[in-house]
mmCIF file of the N, C-alpha and C atoms, coordinates in Angstrom:
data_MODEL
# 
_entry.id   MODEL 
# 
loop_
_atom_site.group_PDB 
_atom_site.id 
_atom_site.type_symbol 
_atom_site.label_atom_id 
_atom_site.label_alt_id 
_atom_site.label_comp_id 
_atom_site.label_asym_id 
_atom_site.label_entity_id 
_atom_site.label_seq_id 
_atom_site.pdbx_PDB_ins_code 
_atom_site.Cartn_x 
_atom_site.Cartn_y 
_atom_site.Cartn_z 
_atom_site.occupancy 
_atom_site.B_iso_or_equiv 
_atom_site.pdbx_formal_charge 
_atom_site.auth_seq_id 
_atom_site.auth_comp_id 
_atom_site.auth_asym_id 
_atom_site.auth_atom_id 
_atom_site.pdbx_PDB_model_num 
ATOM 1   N N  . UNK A 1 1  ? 16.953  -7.607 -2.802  1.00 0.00 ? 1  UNK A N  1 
ATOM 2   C CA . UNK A 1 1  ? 16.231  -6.419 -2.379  1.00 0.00 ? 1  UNK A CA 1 
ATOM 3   C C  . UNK A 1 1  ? 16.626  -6.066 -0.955  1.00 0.00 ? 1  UNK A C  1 
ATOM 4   N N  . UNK A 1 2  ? 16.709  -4.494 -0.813  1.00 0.00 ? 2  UNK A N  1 
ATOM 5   C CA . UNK A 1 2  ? 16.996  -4.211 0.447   1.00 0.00 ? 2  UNK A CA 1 
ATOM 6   C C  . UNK A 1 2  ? 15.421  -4.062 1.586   1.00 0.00 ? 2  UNK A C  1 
ATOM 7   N N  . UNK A 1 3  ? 16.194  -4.455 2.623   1.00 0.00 ? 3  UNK A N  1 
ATOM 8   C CA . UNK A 1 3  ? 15.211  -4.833 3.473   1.00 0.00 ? 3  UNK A CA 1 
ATOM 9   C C  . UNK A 1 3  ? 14.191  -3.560 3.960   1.00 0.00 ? 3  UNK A C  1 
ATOM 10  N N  . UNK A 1 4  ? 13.061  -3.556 3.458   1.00 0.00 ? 4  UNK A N  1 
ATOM 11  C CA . UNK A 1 4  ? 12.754  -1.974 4.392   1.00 0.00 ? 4  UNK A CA 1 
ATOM 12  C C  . UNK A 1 4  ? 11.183  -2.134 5.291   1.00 0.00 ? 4  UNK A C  1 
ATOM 13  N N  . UNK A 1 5  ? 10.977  -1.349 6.374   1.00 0.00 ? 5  UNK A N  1 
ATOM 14  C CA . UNK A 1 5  ? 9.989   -1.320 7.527   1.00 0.00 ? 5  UNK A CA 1 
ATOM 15  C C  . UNK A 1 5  ? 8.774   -0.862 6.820   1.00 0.00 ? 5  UNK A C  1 
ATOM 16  N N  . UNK A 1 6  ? 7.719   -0.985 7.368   1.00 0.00 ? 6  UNK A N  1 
ATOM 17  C CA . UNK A 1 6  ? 6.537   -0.003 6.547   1.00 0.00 ? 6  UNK A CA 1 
ATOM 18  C C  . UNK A 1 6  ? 5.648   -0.049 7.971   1.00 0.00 ? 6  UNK A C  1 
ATOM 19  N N  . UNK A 1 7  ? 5.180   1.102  7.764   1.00 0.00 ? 7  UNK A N  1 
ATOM 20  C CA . UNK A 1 7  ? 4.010   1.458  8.998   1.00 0.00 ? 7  UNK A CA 1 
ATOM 21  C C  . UNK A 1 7  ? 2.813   1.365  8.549   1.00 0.00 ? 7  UNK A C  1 
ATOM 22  N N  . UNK A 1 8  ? 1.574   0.512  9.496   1.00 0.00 ? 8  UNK A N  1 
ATOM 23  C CA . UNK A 1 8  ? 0.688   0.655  9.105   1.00 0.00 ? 8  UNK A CA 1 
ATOM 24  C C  . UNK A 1 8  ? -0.309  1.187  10.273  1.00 0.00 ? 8  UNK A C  1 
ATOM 25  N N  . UNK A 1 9  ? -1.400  1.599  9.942   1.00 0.00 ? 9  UNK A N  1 
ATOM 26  C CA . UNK A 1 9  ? -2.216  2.924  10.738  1.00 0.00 ? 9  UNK A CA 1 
ATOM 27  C C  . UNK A 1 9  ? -4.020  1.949  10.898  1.00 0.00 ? 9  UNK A C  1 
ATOM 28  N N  . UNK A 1 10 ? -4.098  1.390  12.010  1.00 0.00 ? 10 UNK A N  1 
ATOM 29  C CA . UNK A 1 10 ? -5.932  0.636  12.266  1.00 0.00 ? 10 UNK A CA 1 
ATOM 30  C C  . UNK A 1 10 ? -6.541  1.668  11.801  1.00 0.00 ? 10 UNK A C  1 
ATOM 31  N N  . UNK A 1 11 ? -6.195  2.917  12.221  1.00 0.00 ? 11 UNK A N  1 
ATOM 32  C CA . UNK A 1 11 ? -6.890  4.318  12.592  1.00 0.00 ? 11 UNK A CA 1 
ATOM 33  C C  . UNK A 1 11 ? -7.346  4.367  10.908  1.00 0.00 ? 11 UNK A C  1 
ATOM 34  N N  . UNK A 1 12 ? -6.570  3.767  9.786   1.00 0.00 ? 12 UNK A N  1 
ATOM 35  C CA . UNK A 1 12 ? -6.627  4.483  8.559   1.00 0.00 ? 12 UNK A CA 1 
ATOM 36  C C  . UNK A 1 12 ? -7.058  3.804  7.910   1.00 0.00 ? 12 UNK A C  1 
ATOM 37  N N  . UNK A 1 13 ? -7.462  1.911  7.934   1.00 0.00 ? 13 UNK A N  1 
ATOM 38  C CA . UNK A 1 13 ? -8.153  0.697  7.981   1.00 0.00 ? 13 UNK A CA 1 
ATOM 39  C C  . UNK A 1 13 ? -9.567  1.230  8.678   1.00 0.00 ? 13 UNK A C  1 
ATOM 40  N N  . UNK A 1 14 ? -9.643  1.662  9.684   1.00 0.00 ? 14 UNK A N  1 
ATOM 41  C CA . UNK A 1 14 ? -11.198 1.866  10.187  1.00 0.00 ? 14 UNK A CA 1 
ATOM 42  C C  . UNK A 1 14 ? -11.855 3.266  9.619   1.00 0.00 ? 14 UNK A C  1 
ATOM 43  N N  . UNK A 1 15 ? -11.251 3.839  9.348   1.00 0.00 ? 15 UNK A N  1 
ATOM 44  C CA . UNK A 1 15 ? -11.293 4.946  8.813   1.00 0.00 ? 15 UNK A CA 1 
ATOM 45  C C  . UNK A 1 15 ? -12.437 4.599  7.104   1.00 0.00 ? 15 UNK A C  1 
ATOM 46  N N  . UNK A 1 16 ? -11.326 3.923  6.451   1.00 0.00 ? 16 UNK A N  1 
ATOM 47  C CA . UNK A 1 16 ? -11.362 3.396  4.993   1.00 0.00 ? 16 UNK A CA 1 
ATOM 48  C C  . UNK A 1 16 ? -12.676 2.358  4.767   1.00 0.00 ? 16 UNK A C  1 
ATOM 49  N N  . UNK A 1 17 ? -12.365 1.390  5.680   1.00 0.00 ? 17 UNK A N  1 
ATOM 50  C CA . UNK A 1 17 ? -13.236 0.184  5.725   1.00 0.00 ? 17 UNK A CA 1 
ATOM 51  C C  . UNK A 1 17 ? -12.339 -0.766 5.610   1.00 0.00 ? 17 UNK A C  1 
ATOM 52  N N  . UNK A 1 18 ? -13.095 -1.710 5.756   1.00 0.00 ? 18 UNK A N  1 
ATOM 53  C CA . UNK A 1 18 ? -11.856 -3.030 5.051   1.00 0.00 ? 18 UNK A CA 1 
ATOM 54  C C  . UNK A 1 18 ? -12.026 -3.152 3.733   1.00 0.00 ? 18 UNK A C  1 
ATOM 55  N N  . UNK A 1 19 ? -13.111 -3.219 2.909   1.00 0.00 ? 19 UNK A N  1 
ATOM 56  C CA . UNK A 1 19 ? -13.401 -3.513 1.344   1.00 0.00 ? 19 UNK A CA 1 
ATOM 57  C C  . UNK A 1 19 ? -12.377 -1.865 0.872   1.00 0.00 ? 19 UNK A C  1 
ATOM 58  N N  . UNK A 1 20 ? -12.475 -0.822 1.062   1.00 0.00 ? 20 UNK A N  1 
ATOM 59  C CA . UNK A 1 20 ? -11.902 -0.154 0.492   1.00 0.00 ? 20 UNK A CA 1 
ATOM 60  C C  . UNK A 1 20 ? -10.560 -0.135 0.690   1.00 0.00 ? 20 UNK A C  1 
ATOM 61  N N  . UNK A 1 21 ? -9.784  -0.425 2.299   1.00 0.00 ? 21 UNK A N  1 
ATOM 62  C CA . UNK A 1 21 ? -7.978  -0.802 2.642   1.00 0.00 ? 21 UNK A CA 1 
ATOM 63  C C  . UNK A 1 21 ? -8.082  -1.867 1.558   1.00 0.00 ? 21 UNK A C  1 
ATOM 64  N N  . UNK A 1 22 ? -8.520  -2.979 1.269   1.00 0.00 ? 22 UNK A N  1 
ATOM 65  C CA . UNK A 1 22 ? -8.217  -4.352 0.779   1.00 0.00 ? 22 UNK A CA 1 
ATOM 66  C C  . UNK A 1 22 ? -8.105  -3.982 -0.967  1.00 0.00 ? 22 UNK A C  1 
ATOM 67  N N  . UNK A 1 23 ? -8.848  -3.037 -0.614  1.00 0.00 ? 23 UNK A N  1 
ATOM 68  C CA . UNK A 1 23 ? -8.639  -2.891 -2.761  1.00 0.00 ? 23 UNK A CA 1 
ATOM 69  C C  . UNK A 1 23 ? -7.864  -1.666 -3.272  1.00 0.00 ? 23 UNK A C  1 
ATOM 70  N N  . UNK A 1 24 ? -7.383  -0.818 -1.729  1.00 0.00 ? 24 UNK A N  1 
ATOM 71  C CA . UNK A 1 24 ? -6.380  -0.153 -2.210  1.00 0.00 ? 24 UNK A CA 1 
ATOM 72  C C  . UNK A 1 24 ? -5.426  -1.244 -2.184  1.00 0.00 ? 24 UNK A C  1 
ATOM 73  N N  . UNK A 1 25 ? -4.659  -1.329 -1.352  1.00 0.00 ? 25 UNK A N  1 
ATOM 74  C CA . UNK A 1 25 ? -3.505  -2.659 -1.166  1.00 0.00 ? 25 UNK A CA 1 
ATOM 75  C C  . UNK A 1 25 ? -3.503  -3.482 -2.106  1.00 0.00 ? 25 UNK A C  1 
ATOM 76  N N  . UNK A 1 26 ? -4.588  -4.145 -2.953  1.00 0.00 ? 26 UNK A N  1 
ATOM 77  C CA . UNK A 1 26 ? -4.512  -4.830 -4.275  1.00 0.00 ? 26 UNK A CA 1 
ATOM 78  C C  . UNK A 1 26 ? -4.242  -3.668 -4.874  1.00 0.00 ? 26 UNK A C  1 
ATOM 79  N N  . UNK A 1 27 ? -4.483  -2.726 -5.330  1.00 0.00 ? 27 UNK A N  1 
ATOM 80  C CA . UNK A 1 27 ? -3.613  -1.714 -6.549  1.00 0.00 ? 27 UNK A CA 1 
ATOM 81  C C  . UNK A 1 27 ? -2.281  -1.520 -6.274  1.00 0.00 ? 27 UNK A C  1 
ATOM 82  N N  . UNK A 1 28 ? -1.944  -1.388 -5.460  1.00 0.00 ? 28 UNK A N  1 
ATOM 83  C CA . UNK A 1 28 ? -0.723  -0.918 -4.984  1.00 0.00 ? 28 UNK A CA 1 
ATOM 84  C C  . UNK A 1 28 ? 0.103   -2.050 -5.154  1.00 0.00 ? 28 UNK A C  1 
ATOM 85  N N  . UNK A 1 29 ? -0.384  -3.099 -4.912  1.00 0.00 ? 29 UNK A N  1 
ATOM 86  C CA . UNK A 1 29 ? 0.296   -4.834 -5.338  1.00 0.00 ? 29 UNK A CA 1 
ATOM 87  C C  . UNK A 1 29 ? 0.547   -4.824 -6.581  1.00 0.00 ? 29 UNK A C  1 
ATOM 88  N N  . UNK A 1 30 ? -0.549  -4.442 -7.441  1.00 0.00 ? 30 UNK A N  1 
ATOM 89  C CA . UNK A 1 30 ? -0.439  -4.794 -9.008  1.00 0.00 ? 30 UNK A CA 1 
ATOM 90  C C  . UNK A 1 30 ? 0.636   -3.782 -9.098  1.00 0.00 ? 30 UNK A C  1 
ATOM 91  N N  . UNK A 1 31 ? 0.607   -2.810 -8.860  1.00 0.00 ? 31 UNK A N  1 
ATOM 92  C CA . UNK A 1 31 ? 1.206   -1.291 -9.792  1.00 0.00 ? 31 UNK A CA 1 
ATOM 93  C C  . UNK A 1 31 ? 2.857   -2.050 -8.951  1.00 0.00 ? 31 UNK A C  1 
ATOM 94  N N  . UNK A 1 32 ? 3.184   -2.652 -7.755  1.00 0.00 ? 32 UNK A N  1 
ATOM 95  C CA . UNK A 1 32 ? 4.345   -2.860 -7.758  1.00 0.00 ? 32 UNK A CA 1 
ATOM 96  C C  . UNK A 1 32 ? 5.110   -4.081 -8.326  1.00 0.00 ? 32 UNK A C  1 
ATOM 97  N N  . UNK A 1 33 ? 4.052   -4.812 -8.680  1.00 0.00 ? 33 UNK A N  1 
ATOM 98  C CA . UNK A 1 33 ? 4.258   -6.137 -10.116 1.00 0.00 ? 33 UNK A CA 1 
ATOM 99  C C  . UNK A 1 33 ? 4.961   -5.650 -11.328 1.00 0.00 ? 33 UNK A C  1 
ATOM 100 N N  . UNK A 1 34 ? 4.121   -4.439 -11.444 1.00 0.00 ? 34 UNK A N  1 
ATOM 101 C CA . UNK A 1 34 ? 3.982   -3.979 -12.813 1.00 0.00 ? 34 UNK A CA 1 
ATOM 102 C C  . UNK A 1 34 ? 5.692   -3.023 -13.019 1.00 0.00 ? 34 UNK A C  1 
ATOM 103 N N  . UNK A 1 35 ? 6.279   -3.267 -11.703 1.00 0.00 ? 35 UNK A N  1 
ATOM 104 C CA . UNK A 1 35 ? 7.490   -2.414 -12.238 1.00 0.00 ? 35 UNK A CA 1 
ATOM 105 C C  . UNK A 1 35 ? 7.763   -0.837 -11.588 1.00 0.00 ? 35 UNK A C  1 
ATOM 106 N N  . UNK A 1 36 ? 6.472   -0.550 -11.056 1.00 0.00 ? 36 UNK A N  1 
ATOM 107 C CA . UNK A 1 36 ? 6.474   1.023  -10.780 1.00 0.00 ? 36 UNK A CA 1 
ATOM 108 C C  . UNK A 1 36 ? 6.926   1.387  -9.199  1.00 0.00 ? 36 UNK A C  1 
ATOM 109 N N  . UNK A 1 37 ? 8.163   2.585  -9.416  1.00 0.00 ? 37 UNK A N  1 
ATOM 110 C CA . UNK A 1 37 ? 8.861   2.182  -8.394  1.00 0.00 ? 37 UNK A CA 1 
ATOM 111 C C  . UNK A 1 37 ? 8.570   2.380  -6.441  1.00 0.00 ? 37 UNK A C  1 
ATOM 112 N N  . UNK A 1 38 ? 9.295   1.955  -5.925  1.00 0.00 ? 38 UNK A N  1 
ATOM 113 C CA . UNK A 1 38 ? 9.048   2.027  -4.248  1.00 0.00 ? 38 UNK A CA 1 
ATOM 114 C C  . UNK A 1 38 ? 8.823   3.348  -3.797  1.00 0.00 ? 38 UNK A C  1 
ATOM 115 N N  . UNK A 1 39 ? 9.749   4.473  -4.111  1.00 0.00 ? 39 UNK A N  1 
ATOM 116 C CA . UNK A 1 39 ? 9.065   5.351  -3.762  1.00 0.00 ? 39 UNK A CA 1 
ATOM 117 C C  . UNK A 1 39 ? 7.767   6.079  -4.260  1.00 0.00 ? 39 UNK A C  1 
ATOM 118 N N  . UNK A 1 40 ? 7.282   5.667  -5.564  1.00 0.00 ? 40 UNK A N  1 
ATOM 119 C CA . UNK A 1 40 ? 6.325   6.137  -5.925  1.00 0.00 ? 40 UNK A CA 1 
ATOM 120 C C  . UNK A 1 40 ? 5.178   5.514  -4.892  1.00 0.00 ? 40 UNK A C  1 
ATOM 121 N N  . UNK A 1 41 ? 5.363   4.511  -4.974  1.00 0.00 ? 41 UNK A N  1 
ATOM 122 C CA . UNK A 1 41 ? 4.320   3.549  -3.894  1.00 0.00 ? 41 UNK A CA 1 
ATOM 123 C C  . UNK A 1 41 ? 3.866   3.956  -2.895  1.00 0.00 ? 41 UNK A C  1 
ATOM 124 N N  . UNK A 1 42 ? 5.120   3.690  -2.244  1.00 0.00 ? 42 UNK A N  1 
ATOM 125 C CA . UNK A 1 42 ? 5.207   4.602  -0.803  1.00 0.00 ? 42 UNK A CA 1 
ATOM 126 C C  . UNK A 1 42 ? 5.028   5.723  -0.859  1.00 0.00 ? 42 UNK A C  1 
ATOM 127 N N  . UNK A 1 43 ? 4.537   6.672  -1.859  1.00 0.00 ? 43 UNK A N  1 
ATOM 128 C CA . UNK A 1 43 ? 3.862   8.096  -1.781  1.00 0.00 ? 43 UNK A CA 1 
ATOM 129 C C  . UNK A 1 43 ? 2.254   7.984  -1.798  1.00 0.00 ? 43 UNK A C  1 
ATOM 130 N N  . UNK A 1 44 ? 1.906   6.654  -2.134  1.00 0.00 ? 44 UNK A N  1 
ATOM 131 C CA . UNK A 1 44 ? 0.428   6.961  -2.379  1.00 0.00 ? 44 UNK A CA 1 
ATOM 132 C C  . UNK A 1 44 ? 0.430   5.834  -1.128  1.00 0.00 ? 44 UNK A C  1 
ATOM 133 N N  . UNK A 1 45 ? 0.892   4.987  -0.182  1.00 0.00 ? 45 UNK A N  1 
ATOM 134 C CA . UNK A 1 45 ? 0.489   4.594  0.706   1.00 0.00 ? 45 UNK A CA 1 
ATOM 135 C C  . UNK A 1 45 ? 0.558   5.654  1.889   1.00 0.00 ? 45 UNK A C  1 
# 
């Protein structure tokens, strides 16, 4: 796999909460288990 950067935002963690960042980030884990690709991902992160 090629190596790639990702940005992440406190502003969008405090924003969210932590229970709601923590259980988006678990979907986004599964759905990239599951095969579905990087840029799709990286559109909904």
């Amino acid at each position: 796999q090629a190596p790639a950067a990702v940005q992440v935002s406190a502003r969008r963690w405090q924003r969210l909460g932590v229970w709601r960042s923590s259980w988006r980030n678990a979907q986004l884990r599964r759905a990239w288990r599951q095969g579905v690709p990087i840029d799709q991902l990286a559109g909904r992160y």
